[in-house]
Backbone atoms as SQL, in Angstrom:
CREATE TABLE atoms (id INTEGER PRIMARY KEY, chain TEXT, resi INTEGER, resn TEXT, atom TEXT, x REAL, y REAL, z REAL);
INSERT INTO atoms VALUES
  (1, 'A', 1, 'UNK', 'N', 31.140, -10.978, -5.003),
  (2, 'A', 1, 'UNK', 'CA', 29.814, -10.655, -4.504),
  (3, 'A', 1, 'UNK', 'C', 28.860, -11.767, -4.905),
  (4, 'A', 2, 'UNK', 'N', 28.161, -12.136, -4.305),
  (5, 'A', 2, 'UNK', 'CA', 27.001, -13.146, -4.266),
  (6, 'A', 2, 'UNK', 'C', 25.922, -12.813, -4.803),
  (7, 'A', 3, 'UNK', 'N', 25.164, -13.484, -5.242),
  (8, 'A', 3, 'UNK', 'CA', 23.470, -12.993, -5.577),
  (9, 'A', 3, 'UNK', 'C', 22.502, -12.687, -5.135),
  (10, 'A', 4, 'UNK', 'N', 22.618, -12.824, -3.663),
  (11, 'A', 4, 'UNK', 'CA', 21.982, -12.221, -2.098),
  (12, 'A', 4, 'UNK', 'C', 22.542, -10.813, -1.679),
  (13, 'A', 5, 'UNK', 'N', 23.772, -10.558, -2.054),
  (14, 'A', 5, 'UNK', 'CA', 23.716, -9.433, -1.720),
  (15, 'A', 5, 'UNK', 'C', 23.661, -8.138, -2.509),
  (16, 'A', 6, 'UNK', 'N', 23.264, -7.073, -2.285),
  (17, 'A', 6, 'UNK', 'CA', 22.718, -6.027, -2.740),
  (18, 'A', 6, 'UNK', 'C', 23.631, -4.499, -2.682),
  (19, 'A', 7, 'UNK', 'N', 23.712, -3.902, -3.692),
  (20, 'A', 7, 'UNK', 'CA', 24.836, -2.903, -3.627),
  (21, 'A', 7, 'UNK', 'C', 23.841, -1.603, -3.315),
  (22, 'A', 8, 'UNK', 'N', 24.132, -0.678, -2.723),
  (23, 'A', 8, 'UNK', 'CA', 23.373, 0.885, -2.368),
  (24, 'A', 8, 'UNK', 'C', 22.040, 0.751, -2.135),
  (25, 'A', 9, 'UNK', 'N', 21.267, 1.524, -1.815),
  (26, 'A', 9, 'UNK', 'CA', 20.187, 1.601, -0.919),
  (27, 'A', 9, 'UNK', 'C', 18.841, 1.811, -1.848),
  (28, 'A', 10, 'UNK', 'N', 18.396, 1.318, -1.165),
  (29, 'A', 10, 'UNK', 'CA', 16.424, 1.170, -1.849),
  (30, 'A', 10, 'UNK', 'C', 16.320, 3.019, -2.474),
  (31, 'A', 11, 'UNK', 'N', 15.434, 2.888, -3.379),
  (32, 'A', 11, 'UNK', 'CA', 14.907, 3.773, -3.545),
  (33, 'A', 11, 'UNK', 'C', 13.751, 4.692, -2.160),
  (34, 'A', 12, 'UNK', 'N', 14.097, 5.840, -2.452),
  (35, 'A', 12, 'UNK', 'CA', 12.559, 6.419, -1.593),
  (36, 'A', 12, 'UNK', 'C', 11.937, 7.408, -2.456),
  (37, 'A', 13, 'UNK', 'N', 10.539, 7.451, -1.965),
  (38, 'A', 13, 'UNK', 'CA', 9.569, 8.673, -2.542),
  (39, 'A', 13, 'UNK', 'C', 9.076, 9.428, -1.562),
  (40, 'A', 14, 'UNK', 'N', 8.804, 10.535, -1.698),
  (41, 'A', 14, 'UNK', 'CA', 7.666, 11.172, -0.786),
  (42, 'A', 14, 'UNK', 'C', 6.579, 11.666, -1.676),
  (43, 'A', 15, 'UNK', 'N', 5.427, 11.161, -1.256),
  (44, 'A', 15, 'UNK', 'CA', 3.967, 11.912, -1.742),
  (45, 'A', 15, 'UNK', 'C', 2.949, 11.921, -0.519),
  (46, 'A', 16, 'UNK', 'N', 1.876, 12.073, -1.050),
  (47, 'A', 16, 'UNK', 'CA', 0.951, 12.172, -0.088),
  (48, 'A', 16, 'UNK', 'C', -0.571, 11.205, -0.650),
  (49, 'A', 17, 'UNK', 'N', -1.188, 10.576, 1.010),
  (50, 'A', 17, 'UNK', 'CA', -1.838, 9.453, 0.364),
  (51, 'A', 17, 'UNK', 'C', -3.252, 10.123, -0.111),
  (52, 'A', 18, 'UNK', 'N', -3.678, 9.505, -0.982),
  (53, 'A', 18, 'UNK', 'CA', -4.819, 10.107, -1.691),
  (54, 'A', 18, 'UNK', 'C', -5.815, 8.543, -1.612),
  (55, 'A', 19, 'UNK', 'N', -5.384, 7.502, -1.592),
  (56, 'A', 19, 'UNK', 'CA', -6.650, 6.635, -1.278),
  (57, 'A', 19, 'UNK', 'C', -6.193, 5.619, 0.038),
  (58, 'A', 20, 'UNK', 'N', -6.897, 5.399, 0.744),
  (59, 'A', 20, 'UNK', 'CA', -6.707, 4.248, 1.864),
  (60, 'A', 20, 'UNK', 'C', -7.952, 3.401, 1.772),
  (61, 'A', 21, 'UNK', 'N', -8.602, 2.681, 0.941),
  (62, 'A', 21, 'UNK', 'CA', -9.786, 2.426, 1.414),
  (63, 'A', 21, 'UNK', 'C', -9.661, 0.727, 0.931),
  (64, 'A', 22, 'UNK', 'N', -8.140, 0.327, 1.030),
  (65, 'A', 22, 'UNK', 'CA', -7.998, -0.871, 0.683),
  (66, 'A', 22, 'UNK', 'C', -7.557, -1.781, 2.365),
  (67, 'A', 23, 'UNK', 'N', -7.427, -2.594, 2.527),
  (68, 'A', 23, 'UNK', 'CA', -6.804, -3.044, 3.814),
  (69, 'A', 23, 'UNK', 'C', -5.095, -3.070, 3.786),
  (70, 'A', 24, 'UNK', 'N', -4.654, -2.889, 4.560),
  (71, 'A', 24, 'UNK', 'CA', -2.584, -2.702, 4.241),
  (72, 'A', 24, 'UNK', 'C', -2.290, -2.570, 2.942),
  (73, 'A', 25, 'UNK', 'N', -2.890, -1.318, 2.449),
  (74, 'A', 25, 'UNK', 'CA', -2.873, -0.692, 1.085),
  (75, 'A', 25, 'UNK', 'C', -3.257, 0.417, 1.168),
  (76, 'A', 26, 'UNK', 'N', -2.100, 1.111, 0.700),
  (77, 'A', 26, 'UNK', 'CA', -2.969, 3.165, 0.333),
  (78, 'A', 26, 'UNK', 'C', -2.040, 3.121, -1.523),
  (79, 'A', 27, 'UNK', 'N', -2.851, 4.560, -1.896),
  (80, 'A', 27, 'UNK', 'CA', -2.195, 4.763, -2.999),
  (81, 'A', 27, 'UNK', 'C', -1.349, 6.480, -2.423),
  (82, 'A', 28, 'UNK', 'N', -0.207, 6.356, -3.024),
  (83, 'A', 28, 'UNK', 'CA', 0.292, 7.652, -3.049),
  (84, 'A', 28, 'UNK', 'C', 0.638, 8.185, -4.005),
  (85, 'A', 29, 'UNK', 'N', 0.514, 9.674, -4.216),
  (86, 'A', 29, 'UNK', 'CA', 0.466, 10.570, -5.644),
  (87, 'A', 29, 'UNK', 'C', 1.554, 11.353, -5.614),
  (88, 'A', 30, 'UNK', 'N', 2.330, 11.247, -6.308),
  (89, 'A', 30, 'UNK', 'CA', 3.864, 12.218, -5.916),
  (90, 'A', 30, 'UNK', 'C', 3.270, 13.064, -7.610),
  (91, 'A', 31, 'UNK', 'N', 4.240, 14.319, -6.773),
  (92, 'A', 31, 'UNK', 'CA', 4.551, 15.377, -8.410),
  (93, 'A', 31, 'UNK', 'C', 5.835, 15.908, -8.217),
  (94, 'A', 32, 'UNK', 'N', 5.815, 16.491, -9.453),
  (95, 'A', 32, 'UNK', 'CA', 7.433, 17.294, -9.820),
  (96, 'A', 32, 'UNK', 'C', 7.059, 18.177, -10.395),
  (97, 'A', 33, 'UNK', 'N', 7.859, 19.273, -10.759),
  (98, 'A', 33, 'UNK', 'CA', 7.497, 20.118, -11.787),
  (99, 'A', 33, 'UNK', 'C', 8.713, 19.786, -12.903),
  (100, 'A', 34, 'UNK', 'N', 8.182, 19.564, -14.370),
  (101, 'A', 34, 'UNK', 'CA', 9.223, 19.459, -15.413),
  (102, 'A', 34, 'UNK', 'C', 9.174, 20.734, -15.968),
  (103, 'A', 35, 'UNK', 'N', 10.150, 20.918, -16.898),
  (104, 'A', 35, 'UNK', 'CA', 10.383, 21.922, -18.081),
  (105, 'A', 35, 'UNK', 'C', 10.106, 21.296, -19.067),
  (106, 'A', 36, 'UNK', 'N', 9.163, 22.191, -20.171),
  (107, 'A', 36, 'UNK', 'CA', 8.761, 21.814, -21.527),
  (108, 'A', 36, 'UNK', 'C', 10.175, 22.102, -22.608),
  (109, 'A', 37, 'UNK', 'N', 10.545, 20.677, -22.974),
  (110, 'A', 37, 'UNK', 'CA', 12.381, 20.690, -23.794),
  (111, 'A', 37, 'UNK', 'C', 11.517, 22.211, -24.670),
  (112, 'A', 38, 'UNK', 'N', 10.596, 22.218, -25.481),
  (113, 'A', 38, 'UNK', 'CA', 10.468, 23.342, -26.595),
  (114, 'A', 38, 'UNK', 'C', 9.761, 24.487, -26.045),
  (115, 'A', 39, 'UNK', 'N', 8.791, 24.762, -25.099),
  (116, 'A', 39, 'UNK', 'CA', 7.878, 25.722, -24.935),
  (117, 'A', 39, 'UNK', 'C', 8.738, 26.402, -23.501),
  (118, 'A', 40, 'UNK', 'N', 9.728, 25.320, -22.753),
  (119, 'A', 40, 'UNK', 'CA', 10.214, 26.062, -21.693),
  (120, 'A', 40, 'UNK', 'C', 9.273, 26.783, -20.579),
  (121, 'A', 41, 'UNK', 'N', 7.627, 25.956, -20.643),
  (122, 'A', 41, 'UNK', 'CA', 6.669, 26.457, -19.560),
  (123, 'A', 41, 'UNK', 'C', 6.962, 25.179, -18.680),
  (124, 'A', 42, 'UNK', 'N', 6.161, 25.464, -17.221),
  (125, 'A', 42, 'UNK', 'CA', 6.709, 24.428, -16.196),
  (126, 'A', 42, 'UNK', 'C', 5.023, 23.899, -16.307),
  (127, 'A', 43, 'UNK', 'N', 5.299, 22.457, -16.046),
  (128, 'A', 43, 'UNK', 'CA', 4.270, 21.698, -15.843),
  (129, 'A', 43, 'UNK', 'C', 4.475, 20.673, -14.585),
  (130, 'A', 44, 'UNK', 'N', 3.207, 20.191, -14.163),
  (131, 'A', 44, 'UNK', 'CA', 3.221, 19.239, -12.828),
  (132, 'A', 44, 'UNK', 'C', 2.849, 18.298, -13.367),
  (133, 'A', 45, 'UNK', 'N', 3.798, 17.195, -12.904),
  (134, 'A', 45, 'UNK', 'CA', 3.717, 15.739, -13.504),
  (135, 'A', 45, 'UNK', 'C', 3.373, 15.271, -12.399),
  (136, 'A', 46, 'UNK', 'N', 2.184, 14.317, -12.403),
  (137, 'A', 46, 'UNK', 'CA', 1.956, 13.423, -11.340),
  (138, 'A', 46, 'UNK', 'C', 2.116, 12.064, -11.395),
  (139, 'A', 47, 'UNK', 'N', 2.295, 10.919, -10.408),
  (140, 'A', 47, 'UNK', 'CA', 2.370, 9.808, -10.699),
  (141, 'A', 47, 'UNK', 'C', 1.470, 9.190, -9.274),
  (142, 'A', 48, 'UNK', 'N', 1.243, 8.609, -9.363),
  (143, 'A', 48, 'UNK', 'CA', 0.278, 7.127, -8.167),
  (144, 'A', 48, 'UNK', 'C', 0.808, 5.980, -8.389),
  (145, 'A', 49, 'UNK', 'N', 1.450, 5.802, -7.178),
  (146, 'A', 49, 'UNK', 'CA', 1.902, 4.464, -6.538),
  (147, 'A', 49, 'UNK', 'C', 1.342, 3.757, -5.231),
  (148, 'A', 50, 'UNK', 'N', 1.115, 2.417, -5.899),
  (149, 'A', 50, 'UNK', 'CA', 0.245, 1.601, -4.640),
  (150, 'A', 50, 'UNK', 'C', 1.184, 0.955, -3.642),
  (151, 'A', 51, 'UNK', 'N', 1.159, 1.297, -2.359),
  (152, 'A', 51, 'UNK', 'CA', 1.961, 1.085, -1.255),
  (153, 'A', 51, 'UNK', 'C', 1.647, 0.310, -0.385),
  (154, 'A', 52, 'UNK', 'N', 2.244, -0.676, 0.068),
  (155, 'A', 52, 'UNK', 'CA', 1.704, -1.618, 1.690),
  (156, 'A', 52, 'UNK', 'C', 2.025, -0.692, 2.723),
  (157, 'A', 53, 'UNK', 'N', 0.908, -1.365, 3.800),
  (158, 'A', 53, 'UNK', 'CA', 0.888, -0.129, 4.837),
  (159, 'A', 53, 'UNK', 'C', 0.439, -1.290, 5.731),
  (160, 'A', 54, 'UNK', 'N', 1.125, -1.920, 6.522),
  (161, 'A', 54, 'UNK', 'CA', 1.033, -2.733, 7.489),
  (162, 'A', 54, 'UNK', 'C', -0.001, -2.875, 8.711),
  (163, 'A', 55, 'UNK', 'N', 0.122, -1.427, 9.328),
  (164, 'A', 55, 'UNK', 'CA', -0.466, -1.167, 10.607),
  (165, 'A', 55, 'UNK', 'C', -1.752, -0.333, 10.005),
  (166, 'A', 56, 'UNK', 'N', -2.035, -0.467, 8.958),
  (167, 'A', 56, 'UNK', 'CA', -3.045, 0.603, 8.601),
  (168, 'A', 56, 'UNK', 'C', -3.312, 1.891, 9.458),
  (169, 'A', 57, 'UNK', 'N', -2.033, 2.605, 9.378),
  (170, 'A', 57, 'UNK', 'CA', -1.885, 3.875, 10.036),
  (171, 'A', 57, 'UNK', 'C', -2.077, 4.939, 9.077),
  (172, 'A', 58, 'UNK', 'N', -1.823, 5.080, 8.100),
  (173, 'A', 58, 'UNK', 'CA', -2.059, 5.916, 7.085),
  (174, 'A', 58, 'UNK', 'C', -3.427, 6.560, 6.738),
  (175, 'A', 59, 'UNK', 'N', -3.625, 7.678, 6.579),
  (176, 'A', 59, 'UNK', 'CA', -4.946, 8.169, 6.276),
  (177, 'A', 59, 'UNK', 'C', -4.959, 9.080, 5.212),
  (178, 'A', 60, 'UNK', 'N', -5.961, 9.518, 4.838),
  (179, 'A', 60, 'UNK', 'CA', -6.293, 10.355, 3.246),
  (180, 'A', 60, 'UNK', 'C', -5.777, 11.881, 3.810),
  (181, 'A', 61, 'UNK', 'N', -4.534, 12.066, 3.368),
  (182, 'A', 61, 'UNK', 'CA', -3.365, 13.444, 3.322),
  (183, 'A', 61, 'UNK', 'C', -2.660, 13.461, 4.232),
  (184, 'A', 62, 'UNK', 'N', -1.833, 12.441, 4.811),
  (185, 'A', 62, 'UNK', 'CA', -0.842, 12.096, 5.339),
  (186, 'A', 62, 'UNK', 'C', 0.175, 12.361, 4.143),
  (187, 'A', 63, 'UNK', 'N', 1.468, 12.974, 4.820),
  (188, 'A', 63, 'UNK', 'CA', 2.485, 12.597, 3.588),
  (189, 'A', 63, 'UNK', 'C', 3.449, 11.914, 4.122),
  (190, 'A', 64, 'UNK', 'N', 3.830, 10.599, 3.346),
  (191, 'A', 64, 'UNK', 'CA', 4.568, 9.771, 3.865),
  (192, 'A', 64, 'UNK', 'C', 5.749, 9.530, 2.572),
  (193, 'A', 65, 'UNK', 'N', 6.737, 8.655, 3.038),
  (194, 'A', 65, 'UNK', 'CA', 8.060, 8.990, 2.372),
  (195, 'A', 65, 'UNK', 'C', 7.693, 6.952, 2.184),
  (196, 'A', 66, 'UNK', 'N', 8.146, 6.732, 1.116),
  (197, 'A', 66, 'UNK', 'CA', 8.090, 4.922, 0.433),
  (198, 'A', 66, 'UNK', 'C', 8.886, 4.468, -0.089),
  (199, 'A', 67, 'UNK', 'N', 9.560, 3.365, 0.496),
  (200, 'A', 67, 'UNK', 'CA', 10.937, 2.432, 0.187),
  (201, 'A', 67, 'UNK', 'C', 10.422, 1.689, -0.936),
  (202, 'A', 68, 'UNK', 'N', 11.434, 1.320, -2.153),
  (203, 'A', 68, 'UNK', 'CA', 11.242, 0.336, -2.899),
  (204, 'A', 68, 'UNK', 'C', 11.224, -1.222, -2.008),
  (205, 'A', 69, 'UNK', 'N', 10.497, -2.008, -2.751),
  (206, 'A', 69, 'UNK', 'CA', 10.613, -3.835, -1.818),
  (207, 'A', 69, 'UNK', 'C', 10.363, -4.790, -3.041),
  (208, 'A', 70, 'UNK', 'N', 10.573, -5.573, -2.715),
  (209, 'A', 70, 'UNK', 'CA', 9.705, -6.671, -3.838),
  (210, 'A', 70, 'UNK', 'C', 8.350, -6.917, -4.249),
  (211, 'A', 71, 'UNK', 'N', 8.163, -7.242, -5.400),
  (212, 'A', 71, 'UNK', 'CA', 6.583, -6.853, -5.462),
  (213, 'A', 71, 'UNK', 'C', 5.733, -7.753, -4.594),
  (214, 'A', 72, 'UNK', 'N', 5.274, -7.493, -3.873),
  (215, 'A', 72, 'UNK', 'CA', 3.970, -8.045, -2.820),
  (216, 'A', 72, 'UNK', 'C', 2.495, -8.058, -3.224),
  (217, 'A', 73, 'UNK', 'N', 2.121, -7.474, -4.553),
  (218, 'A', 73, 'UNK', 'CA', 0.905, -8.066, -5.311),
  (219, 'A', 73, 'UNK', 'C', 1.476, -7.204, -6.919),
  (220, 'A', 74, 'UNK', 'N', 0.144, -7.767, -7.462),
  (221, 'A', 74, 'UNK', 'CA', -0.179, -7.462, -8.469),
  (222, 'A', 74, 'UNK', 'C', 0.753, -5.690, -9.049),
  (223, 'A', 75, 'UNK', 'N', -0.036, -4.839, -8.756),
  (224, 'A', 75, 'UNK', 'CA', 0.299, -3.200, -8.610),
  (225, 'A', 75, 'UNK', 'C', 1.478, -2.692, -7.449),
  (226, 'A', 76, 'UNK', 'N', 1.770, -3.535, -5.909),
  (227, 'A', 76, 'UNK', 'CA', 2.138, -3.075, -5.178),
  (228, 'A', 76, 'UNK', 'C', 3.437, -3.204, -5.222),
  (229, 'A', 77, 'UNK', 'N', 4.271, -2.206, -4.693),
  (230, 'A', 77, 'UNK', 'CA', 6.259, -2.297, -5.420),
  (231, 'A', 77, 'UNK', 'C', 6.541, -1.510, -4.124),
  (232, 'A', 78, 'UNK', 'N', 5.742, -0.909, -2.970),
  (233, 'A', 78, 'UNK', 'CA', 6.857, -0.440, -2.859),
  (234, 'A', 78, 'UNK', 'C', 6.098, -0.263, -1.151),
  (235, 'A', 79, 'UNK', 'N', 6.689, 0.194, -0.054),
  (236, 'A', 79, 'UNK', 'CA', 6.328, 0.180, 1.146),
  (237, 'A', 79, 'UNK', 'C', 6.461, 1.535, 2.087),
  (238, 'A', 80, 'UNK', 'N', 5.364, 1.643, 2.904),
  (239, 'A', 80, 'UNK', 'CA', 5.605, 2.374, 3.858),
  (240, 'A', 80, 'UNK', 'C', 6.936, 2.566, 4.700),
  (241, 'A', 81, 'UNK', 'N', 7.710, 3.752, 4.743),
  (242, 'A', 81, 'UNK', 'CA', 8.878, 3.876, 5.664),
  (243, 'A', 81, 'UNK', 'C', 8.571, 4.567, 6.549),
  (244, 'A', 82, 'UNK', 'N', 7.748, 5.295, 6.527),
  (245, 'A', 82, 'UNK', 'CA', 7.400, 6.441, 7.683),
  (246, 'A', 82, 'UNK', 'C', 6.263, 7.443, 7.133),
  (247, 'A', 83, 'UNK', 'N', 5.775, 8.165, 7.917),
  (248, 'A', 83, 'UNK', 'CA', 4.423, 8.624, 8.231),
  (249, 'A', 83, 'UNK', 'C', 5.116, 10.603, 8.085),
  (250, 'A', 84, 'UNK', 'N', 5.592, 10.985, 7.567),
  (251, 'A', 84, 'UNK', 'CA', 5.960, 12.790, 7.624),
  (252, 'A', 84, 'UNK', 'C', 5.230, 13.212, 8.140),
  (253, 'A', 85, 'UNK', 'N', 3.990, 13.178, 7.967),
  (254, 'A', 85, 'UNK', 'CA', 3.070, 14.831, 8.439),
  (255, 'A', 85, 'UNK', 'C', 1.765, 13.750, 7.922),
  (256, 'A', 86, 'UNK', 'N', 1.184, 14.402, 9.515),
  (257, 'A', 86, 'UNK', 'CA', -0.140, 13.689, 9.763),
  (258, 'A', 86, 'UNK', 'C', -1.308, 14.726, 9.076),
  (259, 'A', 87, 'UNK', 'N', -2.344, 14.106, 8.326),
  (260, 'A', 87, 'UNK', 'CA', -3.371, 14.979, 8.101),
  (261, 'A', 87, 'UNK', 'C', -4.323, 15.586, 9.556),
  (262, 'A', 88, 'UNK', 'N', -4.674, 16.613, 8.892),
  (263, 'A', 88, 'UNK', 'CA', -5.135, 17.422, 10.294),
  (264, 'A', 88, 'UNK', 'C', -6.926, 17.124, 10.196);
């Protein structure tokens, strides 16, 4: 195997976008629910990831699903794959 090529497939996320007010840039906020290892109550973990968005199609509560890529700035890691569910 070579150093160009790449074994199994990009990562994906799904969240939903919570800021667009950058140009071919939104941020998206994914959660989970964890278990507390000692208290065994459920909590929502959130995270925000800054995404390229090419066509600036994306809008504030769209939920869209995001491929890992190479970093393309500073914060940005990872890219638009598709658009799920349009905000109403």
């Amino acid at each position: 195997m070579s150093a160009t090529e790449t074994t199994g497939s990009k990562r994906t996320l799904q969240g939903v976008v919570v800021k667009n007010a950058m140009n071919k840039s939104i941020v998206v906020e994914t959660s989970r629910r964890v278990q507390h290892p000692k208290y065994k109550k459920y909590l929502n973990k959130r995270a925000r990831y800054s995404a390229h968005d090419e066509g600036n199609i994306c809008q504030i509560g769209d939920q869209v699903v995001l491929e890992e890529s190479r970093p393309l700035s500073k914060t940005k890691r990872w890219r638009v794959k598709e658009v799920t569910v349009k905000a109403v």
